[in-house]
C-alpha positions in Angstrom: 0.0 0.0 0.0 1.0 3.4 -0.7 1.7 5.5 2.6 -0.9 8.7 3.3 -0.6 11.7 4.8 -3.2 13.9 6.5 -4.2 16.8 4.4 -6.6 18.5 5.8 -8.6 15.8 7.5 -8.3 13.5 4.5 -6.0 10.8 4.4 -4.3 10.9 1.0 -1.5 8.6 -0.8 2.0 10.1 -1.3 1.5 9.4 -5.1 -1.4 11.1 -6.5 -2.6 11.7 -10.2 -2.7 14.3 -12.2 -4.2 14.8 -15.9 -1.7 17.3 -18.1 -1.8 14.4 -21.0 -5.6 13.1 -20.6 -6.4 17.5 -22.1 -3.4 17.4 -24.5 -1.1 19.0 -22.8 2.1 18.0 -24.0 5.6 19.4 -23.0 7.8 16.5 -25.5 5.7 17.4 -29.2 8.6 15.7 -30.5 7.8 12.6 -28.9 4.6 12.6 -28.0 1.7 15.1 -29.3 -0.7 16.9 -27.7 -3.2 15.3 -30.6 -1.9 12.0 -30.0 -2.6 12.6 -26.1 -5.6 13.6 -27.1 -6.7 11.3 -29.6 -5.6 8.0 -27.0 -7.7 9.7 -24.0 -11.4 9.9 -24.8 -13.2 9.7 -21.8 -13.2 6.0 -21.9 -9.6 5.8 -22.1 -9.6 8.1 -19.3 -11.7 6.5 -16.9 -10.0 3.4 -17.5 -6.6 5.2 -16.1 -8.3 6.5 -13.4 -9.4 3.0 -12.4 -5.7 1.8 -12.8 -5.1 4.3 -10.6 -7.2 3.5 -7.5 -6.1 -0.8 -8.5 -2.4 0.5 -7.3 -3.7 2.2 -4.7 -3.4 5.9 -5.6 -6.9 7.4 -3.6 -6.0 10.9 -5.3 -6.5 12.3 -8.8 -5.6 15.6 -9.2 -8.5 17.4 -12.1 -8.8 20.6 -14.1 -12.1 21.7 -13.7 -13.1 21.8 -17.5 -15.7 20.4 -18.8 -14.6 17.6 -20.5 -12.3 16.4 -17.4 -16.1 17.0 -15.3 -18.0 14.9 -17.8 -14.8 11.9 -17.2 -15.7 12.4 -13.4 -19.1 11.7 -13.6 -18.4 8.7 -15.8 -15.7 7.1 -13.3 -18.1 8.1 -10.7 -21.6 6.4 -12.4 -19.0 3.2 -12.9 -18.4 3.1 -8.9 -14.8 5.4 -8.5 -14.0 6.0 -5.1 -10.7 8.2 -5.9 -10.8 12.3 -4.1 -10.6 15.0 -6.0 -8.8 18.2 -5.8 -9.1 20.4 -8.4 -7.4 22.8 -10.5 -9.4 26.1 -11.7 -10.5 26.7 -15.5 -9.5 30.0 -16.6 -11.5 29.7 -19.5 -14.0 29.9 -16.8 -15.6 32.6 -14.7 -14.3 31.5 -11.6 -17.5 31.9 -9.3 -19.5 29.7 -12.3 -16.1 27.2 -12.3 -16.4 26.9 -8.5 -20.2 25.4 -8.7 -19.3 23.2 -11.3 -16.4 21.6 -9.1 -18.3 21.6 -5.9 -20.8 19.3 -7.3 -18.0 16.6 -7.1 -17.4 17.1 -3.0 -13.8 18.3 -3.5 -11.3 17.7 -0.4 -9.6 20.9 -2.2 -9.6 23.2 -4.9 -6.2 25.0 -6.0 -6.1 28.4 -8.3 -4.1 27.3 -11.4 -0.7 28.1 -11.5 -0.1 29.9 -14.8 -2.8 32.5 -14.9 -1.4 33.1 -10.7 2.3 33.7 -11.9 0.7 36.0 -14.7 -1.6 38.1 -12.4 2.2 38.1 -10.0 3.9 39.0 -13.0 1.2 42.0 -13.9 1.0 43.9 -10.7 -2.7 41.7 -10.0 -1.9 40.3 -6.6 -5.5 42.1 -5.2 -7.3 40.2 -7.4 -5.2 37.0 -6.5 -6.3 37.4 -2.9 -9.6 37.7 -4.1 -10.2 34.5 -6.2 -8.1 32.7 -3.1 -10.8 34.3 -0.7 -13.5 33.0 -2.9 -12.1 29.6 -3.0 -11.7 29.7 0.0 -15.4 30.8 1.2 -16.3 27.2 -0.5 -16.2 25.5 2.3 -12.4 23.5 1.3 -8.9 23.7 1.5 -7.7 26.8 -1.1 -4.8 26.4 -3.0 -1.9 28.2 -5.1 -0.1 26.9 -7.5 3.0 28.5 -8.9 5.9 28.1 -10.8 7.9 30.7 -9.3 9.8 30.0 -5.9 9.6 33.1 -4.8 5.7 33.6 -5.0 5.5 30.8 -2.7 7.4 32.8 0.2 6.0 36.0 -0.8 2.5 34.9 -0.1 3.7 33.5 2.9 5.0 36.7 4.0 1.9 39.0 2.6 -0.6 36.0 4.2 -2.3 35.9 0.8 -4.4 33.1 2.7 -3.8 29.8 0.6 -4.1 27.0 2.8 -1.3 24.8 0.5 0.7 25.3 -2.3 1.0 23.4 -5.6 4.8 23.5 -6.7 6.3 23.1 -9.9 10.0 21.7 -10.0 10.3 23.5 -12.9 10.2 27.6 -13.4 7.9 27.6 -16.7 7.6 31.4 -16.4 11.6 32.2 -17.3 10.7 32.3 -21.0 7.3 33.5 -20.1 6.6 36.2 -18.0 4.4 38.6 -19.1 2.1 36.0 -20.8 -1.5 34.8 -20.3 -1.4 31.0 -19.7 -2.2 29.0 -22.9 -5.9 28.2 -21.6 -6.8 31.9 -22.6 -4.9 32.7 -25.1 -5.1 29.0 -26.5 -1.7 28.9 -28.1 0.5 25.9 -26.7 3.4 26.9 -25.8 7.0 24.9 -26.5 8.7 25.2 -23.4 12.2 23.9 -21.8 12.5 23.0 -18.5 15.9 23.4 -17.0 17.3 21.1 -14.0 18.9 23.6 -11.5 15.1 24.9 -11.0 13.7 22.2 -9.0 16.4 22.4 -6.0 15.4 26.1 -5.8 11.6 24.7 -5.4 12.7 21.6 -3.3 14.2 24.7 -0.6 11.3 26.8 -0.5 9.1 23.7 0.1 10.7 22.7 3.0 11.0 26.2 4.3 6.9 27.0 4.5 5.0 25.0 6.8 2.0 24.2 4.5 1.6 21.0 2.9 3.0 21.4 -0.6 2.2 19.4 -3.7 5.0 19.1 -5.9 4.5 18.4 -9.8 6.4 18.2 -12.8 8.8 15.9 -11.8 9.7 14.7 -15.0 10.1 17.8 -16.7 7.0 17.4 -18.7 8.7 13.7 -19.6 11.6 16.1 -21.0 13.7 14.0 -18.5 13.2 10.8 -20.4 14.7 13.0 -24.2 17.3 10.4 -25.6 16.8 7.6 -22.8 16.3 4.0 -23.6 13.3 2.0 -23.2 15.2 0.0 -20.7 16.6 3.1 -18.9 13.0 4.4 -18.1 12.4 2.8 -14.5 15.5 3.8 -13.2 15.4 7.4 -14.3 11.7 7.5 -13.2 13.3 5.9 -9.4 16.0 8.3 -9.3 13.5 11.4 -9.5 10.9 9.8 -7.4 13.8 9.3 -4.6 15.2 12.5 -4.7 11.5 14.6 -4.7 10.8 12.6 -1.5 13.8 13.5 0.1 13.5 17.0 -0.3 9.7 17.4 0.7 8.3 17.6 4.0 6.9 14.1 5.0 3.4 15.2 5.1 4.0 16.6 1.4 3.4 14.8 -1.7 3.8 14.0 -5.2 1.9 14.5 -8.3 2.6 12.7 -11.9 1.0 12.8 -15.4 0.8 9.6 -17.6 0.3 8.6 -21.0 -0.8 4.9 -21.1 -0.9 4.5 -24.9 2.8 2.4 -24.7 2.7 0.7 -21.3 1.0 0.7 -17.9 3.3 3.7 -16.4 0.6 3.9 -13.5 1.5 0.9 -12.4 5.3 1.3 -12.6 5.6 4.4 -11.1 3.3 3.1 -8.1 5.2 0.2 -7.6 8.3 2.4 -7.1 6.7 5.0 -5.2 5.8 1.8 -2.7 9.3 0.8 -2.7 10.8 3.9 -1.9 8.6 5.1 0.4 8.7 1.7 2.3 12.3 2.2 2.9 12.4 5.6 3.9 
């Protein structure tokens, strides 16, 4: 079994799911599209990952509120899915009409997406930030912020923006991007390169706040796997799961985005999430 933590009340698995690939989003084009993602993931193929998911006992999946990812939710949920949900604001959305949609699904949280947050940072629109937090917020669950940028993290801290935890990207994606709206509004995919010396900057900050932190990315949008080896795969994937658990808190935990199409990388990457974890 996967070890939990307590995050706010809710025990949760240190391995939880995200969904980047199930909407397309792609950071390896070159390999892997963002039509192939989304051309393998109807809401079928989707459901049946999520499934996977909760067989190797991930109790966690991590959603963007749009509405094709709701209309997979109420699928896995007709077919008897048990996994929690926290979600991820639309920005497409009008955030008030994004918040019922989620709350029909009994959240255990709901986190303000990370892209359009670095933007409104980057654009002198922290007011309004506080704002959409405090609406979250007045929900009734856990509010989040996610961020790419270290040092939003410890500024909010500092200014008490009021997120309850923080959803941490290894990788800065705003260096080549400040300035710009996240790709949801402006609907442009955007190529980007991750660079390695970023997440050790993230690792520090996470262990510096006291809030649980969720920490995602941690394969560099798969960039980590560029010129590796079929064979090499599961030891590259245990060297990063090892090193992100060492440098979380140990009520922190771990997010990861899969593409099925090839092979059953839920079920690897659980497996060596149990074996890590078990030693630790």
């Amino acid at each position: 079994m996967l070890p939990r933590v307590n995050f706010f009340g809710t025990q949760v698995t240190r391995l939880v799911l995200g969904d980047n690939p199930f909407t397309g989003h792609s950071y390896i084009p070159e390999i892997h599209s963002g039509d192939e993602m989304m051309d393998y993931y109807t809401a079928d193929n989707c459901v049946k990952a999520l499934f996977e998911a909760e067989n190797n006992g991930i109790n966690t999946y991590i959603a963007l509120a749009d509405p094709f990812i709701l209309r997979v939710l109420r699928q896995y949920r007709n077919e008897g899915g048990k996994m929690r949900i926290i979600f991820q604001t639309y920005p497409a959305i009008d955030l008030e009409v994004n918040l019922r949609m989620m709350l029909k699904y009994e959240p255990i949280a709901i986190y303000h997406q990370g892209g359009t947050a670095d933007y409104m940072c980057e654009t002198g629109q922290v007011d309004l930030l506080r704002k959409r937090l405090k609406l979250i917020k007045d929900t009734g669950v856990p509010a989040g912020l996610g961020t790419h940028v270290p040092e939003t993290v410890l500024r909010a801290e500092d200014e008490e923006w009021g997120a309850d935890f923080y959803m941490t990207c290894l990788y800065n994606a705003r260096k080549t991007q400040r300035g710009q709206q996240s790709g949801f509004i402006t609907g442009k995919p955007k190529y980007l390169v991750f660079y390695p010396e970023d997440r050790f900057l993230m690792f520090d900050v996470i262990r510096k706040v006291q809030k649980p932190c969720i920490a995602f990315k941690l394969f560099a949008g798969g960039q980590i796997f560029n010129g590796k080896a079929p064979e090499e795969m599961p030891n590259v994937v245990e060297a990063v799961l090892r090193e992100t658990y060492e440098n979380i808190k140990p009520y922190d935990f771990a997010c990861i985005g899969v593409f099925q199409k090839y092979k059953n990388q839920i079920g690897e990457n659980a497996g060596i999430a149990r074996k890590i974890l078990g030693k630790a």
